[in-house]
C-alpha positions in Angstrom: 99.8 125.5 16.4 96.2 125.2 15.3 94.1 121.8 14.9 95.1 120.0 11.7 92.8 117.0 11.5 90.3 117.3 8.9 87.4 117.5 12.1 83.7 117.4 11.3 82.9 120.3 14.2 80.6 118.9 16.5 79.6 121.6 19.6 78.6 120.5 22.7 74.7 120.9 23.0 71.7 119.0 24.8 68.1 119.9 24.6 66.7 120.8 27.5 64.7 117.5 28.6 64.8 113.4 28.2 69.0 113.4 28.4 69.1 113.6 24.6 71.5 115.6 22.1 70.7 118.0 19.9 71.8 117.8 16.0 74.9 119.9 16.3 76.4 122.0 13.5 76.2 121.2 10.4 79.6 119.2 9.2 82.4 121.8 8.4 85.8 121.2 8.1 88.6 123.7 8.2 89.0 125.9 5.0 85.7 125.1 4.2 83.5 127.2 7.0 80.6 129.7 5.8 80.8 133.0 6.5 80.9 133.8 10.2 77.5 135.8 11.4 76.4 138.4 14.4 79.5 139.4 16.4 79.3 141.9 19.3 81.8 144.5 19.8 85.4 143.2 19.6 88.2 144.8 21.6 91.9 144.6 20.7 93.7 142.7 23.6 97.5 142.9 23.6 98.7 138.9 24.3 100.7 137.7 27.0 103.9 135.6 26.4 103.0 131.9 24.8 103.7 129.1 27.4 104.8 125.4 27.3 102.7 122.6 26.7 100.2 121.8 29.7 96.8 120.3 29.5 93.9 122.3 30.8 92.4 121.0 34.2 90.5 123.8 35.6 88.2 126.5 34.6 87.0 129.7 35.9 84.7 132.5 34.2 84.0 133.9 37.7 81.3 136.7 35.9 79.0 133.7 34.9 79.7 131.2 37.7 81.9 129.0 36.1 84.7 126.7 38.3 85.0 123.1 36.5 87.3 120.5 36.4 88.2 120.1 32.2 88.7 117.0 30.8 90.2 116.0 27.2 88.1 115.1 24.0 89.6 113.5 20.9 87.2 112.3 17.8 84.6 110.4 17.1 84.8 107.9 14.5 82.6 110.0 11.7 85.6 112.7 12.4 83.6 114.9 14.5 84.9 116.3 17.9 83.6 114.3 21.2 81.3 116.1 23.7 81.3 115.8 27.3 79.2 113.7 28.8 75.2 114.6 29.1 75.3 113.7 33.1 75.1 116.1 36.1 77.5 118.3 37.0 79.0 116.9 33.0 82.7 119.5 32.7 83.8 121.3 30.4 86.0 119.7 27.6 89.4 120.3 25.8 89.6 119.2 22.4 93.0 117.4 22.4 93.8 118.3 19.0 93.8 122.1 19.4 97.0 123.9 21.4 97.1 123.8 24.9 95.4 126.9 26.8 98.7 129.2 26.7 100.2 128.1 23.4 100.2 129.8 20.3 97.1 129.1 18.7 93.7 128.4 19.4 92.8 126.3 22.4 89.3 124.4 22.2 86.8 124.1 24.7 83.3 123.0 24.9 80.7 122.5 27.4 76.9 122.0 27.5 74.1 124.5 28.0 71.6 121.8 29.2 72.2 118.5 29.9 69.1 116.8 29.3 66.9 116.0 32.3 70.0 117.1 34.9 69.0 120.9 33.8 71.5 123.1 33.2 75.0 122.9 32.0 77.9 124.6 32.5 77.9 126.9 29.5 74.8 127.5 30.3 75.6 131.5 30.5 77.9 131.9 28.1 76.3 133.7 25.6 76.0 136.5 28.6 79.8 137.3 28.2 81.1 140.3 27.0 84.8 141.5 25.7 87.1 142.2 28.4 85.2 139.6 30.8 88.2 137.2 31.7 88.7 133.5 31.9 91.4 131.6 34.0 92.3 128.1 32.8 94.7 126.1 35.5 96.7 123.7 34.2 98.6 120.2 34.5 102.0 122.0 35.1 100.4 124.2 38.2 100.4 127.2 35.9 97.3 129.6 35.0 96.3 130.8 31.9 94.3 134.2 32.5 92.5 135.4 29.0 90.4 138.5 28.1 87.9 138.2 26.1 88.0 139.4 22.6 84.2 138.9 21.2 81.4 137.3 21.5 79.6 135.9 18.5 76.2 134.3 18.1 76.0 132.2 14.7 73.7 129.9 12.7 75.1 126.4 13.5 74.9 125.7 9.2 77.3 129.0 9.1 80.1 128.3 11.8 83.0 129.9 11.2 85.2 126.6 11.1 88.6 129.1 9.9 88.2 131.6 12.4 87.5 128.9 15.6 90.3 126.1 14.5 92.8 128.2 12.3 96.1 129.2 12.7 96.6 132.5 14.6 99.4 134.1 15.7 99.2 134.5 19.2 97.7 132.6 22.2 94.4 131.9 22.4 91.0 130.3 23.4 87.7 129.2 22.3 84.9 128.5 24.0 81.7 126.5 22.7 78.3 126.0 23.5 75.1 126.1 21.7 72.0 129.4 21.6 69.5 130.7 20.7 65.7 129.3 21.2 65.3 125.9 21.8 63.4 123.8 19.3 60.1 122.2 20.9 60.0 118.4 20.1 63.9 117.9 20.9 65.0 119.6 17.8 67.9 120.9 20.3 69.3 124.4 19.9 69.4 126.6 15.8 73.0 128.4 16.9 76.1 128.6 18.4 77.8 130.5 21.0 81.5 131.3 20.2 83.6 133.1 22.7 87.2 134.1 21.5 89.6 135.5 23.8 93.3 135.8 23.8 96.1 135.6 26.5 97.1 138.1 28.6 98.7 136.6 31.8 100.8 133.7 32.7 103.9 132.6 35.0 
């Protein structure tokens, strides 16, 4: 299962001071992403069994310090993906019309790298992971989801690869969003993202 609705992509991004958000991707809608830009070395990770149905409530990335709750994220009304929160301590987010971490397909989540005048946020690291690295999401049913990581990619936000982050796939996976690169002075926010893909090797 991948996310169907026609979603304007919307990462989750603050700038660094004054609690406000950045400008986010450009608009792209699946089928219709740019050509996908600067990937690190990819490794081939053999997938796990595909699981039931269970919400994500947990996340760990123990090699950047991650452990925080999850919560769910439908769409705004211009179509675009909802953020968490820009707040202290703001979680990461599921977007609740990808697959569940564990299903076939790819599994959403975003999180912040700054939160505005809180600091940082919990992707704050992100772009610091590397293939192999691996992530554990817990979910509703008790269960954990351990994935490897497959790549890291660094990208233009005007170039996201809408295809490869929301699209079908054939085997359980995840991906994780933030923003990167420089910030821009004057709250212009942040010129990339930071797209972590990763695919399922453990379960119940």
């Amino acid at each position: 299962m991948a996310a169907t609705a026609a979603v304007a992509v919307l990462t989750a991004c603050t700038g660094a001071t004054g609690g406000k958000g950045d400008d986010g991707p450009a608009p792209t809608r699946p089928g219709t992403s740019a050509a996908s830009a600067a990937p690190t070395t990819t490794t081939a990770t053999p997938s796990a069994r595909a699981m039931a149905r269970s919400a994500p409530e947990r996340l760990r990335i123990p090699g950047i310090g991650v452990d925080t709750a999850v919560m769910s994220l439908g769409l705004a009304a211009d179509g675009a993906v909802r953020v968490p929160p820009i707040e202290a301590h703001a979680p990461a987010g599921w977007y609740d019309g990808s697959p569940t971490p564990g299903q076939i397909g790819p599994s959403v989540l975003l999180g912040h790298v700054t939160v505005g005048e809180y600091g940082d946020g919990v992707f704050r690291h992100l772009d610091r992971m590397r293939p192999g690295d691996r992530v554990t999401v817990t979910r509703a049913d008790g269960s954990d989801a351990v994935f490897a990581v497959d790549k890291v990619q660094i990208v233009a936000k005007p170039r996201f690869p809408t295809d490869a982050v929301y699209g079908n796939v054939d085997h359980p996976a995840l991906r994780l969003i933030t923003c990167g690169g420089t910030r821009i002075s004057d709250g212009g926010g942040y010129p990339d993202n930071v797209i972590v893909y990763a695919s399922l090797v453990g379960g119940p």
